[in-house]
N, C-alpha and C positions, 0 to 999 in steps of 0.2 A: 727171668732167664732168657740169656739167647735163642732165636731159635739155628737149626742146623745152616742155613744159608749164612747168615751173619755170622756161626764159629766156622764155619768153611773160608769164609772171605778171610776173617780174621788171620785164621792160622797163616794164609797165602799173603798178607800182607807182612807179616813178618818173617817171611824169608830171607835175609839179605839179599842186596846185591851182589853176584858174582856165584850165588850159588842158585842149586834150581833144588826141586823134590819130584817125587811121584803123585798121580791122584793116587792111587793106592797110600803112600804112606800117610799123606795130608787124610786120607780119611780114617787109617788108624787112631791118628789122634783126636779126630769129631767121634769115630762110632760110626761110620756110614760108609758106603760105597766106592770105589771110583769112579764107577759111572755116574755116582750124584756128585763128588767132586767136579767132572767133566762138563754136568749140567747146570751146576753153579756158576764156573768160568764162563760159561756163552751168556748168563745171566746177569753177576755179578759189575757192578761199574768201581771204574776207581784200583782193580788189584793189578798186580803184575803175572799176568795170565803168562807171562813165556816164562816164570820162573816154574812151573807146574808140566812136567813131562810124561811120557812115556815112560814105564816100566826099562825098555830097551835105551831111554838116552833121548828119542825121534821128540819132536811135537808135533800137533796136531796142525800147525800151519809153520813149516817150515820157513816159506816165506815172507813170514813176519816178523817172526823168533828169531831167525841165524840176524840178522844187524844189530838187536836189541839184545843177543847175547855176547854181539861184539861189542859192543857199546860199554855191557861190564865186564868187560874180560871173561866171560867163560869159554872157554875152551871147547870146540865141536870137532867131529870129522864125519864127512859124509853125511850131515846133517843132525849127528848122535850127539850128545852132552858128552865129556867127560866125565862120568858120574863119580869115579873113584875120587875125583876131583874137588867136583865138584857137587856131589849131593848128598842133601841130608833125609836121616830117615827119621821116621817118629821120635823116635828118644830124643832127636836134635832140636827137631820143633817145639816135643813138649816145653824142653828145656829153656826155648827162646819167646815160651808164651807164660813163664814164671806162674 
């Protein structure tokens, strides 16, 4: 069995491109925290750490995220995601970890 780091990555690695989630919802679907979501992404190598946001849209490093969310087309203003947009919540990720 996995452990929570490895289904953490997991789930974040199958976010598509162009959309983002929350640590909150990525950790609906592990069982855990967001704040151990959060602790995963500064750990974790190899995931797409800008697709995983804020609750409000924001990330955690603004200027690194806003080019690489240009890059896929998501959509920001003032540094926020379009979440209506562009974010999935648990049900969606369940959904895309079959």
């Amino acid at each position: 069995m996995k452990d929570e780091v490895d289904e953490v990555a997991e789930v974040v690695r199958r976010i598509p491109a162009g959309n983002v989630s929350t640590y909150g919802e990525v950790g609906k679907v592990v069982g855990v925290g967001a704040r151990y979501v959060g602790w995963v992404m500064k750990k974790a190598e190899s995931v797409p750490w800008w697709r995983v946001v804020r609750a409000d849209g924001t990330s955690h490093a603004p200027e690194r995220s806003i080019p690489r969310w240009e890059a896929e087309g998501i959509t920001h203003k003032d540094g926020r995601v379009n979440m209506r947009r562009h974010g999935l919540d648990a049900r969606d990720l369940e959904g895309l970890i079959g």
